[in-house]
Rosetta silent file (secondary structure, phi, psi, omega in degrees, C-alpha in Angstrom):
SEQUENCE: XXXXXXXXXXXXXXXXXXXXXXXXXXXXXXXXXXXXXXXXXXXXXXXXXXXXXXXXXXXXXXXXXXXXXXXXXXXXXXXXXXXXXXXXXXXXXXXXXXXXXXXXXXXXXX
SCORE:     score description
SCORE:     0.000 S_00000001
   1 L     0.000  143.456 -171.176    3.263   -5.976   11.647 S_00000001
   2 L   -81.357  155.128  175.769    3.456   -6.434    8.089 S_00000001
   3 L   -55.972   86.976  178.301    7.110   -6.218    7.071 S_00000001
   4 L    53.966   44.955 -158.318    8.523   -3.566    5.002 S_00000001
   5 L   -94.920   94.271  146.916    4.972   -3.403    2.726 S_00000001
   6 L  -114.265  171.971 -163.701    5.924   -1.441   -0.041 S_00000001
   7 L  -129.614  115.024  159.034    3.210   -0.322   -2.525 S_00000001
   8 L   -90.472   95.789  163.690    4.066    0.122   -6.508 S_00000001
   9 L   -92.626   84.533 -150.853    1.191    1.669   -7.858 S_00000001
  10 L  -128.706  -38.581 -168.412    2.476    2.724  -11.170 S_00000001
  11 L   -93.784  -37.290 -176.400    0.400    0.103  -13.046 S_00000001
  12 L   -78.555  160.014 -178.737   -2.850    0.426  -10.637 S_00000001
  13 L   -77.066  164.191  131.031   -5.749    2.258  -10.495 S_00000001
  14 E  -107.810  101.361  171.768   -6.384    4.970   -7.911 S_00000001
  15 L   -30.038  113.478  176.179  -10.094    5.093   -7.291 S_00000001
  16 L   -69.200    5.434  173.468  -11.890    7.941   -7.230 S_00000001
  17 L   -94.540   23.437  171.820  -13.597    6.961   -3.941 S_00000001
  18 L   107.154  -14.108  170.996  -10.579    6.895   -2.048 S_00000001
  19 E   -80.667  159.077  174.048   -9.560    3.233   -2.770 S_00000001
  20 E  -128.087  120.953  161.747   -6.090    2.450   -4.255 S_00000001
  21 E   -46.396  118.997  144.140   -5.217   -1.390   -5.768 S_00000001
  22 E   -93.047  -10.005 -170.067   -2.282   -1.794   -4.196 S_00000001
  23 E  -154.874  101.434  166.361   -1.361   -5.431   -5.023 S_00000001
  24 E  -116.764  161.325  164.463   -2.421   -7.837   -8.142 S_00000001
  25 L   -54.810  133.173 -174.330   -1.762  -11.118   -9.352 S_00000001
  26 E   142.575  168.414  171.629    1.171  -10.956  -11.350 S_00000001
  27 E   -78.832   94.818  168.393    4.842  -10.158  -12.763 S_00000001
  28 E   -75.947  102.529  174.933    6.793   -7.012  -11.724 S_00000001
  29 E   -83.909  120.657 -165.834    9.903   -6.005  -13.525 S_00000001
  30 L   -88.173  123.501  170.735   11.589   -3.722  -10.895 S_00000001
  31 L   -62.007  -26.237  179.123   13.267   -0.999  -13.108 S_00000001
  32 L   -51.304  -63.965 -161.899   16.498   -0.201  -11.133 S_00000001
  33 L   -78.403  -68.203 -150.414   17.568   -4.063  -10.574 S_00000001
  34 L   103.656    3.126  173.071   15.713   -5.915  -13.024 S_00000001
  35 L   -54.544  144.584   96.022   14.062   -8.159  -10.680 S_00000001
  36 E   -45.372  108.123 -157.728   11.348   -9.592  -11.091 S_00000001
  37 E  -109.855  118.568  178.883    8.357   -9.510   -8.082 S_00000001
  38 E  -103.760  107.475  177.697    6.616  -12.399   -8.543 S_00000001
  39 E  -117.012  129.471  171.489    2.805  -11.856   -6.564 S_00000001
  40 L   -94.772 -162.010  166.758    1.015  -15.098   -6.499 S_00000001
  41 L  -109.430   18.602 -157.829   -2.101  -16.374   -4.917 S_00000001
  42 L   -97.554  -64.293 -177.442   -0.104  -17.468   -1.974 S_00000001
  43 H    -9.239  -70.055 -170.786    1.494  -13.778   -1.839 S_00000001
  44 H   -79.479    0.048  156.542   -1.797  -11.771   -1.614 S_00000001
  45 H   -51.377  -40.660 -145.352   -3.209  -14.799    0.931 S_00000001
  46 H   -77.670  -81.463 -168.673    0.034  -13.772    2.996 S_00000001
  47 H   -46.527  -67.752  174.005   -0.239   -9.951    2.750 S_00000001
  48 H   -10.968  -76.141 -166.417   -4.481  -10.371    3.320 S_00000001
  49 H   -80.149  -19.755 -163.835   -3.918  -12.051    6.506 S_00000001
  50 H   -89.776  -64.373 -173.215   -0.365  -10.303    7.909 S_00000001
  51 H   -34.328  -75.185 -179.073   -3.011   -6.992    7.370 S_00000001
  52 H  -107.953   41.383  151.066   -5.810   -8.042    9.298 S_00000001
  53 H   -67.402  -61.105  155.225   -4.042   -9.608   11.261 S_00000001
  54 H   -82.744  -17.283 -176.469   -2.769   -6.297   12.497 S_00000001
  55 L   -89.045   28.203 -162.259   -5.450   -4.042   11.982 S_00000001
  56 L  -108.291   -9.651 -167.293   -7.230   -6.527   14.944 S_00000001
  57 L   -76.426  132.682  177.274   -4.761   -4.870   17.334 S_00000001
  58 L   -39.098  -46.023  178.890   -6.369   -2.632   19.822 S_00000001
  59 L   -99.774   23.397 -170.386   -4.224    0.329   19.035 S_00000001
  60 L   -85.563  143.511  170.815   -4.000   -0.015   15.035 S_00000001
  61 L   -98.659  -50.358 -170.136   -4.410    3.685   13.248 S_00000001
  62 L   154.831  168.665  141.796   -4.023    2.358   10.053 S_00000001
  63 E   -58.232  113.887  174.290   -0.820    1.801    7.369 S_00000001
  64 E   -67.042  158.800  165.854    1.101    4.932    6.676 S_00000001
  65 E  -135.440  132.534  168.446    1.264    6.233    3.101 S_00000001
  66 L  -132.657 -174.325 -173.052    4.089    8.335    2.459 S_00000001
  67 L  -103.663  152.153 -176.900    5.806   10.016   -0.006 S_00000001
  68 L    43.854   -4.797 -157.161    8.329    7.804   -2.012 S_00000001
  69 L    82.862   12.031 -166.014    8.537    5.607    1.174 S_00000001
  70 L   -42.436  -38.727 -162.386   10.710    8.401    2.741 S_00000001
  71 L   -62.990   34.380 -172.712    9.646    6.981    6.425 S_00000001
  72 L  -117.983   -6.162 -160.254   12.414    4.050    5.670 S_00000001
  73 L  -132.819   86.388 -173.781   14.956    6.983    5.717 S_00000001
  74 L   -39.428  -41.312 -178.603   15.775    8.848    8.813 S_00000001
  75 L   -71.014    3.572 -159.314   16.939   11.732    6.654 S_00000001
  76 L  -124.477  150.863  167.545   13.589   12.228    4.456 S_00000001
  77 L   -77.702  141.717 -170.435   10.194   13.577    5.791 S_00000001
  78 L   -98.124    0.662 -179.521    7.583   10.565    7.303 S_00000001
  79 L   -47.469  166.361 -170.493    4.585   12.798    6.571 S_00000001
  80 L   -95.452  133.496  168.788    1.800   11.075    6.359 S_00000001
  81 L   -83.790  -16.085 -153.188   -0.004   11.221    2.736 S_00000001
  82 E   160.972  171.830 -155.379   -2.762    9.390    4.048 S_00000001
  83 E  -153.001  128.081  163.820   -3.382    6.008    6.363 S_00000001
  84 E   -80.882  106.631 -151.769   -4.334    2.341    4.933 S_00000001
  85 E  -116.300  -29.041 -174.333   -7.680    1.979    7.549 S_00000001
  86 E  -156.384  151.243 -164.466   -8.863   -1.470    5.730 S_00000001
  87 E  -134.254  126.288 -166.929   -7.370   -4.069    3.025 S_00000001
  88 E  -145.707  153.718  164.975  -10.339   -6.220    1.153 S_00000001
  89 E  -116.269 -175.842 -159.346   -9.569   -8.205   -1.679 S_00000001
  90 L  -152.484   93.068 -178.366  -11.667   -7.771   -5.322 S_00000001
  91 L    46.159 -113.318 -172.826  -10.882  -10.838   -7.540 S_00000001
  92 L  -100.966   31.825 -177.339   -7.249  -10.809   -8.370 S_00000001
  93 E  -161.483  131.365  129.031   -6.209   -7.373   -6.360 S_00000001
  94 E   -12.464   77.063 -176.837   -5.630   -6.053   -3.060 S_00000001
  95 E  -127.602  144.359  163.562   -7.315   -2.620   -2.480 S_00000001
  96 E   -74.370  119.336  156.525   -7.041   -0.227    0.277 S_00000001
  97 E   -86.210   89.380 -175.252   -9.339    1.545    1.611 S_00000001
  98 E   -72.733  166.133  164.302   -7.868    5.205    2.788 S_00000001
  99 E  -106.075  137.361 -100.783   -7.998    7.821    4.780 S_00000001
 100 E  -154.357  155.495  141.100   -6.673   10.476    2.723 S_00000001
 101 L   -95.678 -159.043 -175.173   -4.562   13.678    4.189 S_00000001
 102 L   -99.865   -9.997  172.710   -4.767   16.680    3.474 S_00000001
 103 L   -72.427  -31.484 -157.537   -0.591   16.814    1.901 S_00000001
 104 H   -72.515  -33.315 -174.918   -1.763   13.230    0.416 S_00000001
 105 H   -73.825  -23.598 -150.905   -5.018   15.026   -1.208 S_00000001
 106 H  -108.799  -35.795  164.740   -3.417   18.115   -2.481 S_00000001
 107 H   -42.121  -36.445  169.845   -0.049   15.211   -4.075 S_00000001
 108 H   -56.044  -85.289 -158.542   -3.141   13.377   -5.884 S_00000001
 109 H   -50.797  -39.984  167.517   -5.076   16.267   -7.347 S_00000001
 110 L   -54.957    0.000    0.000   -1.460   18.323   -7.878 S_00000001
């Protein structure tokens, strides 16, 4: 299972067919910390393969999408926004292909 996967789209597109980038080559300034997330070409090699690596599993539904990441937080609602069903990459970025819900669809278009 991939690890803790979180996804900053803040900079990325969301597609209007239902794809999202989730992950390019590049330099991330976290704002809170000040970190810096360094994604490489080994990074999205990693993430590529950790993915379908798991989606190969008999019983994979997909990658939750949630709101804020709440499912990390016993105290916050795990709904599901939506399910990461395939990960392809497209030159220097990582996009998901979703399944969309119907709280995740009405959080988009709202």
């Amino acid at each position: 299972m991939i690890p803790n996967l979180l996804i900053y789209n803040r900079a990325l597109d969301i597609k209007t067919d239902g794809r999202i980038e989730v992950l390019k080559l590049g330099e991330y300034t976290h704002a809170e910390t000040g970190l810096v997330e360094v994604v490489d070409e080994s990074c999205l090699q990693k993430v590529l393969a950790a993915f379908n690596r798991d989606a190969a599993a008999e019983n994979f539904a997909g990658i939750l999408i949630d709101e804020d990441h709440f499912s990390y937080d016993p105290a916050r609602s795990s709904q599901a926004f939506g399910w990461i069903q395939k990960l392809v990459r497209e030159g220097d970025t990582l996009i998901a292909n979703t399944e969309v819900s119907d709280l995740g669809r009405a959080a988009v278009v709202g």
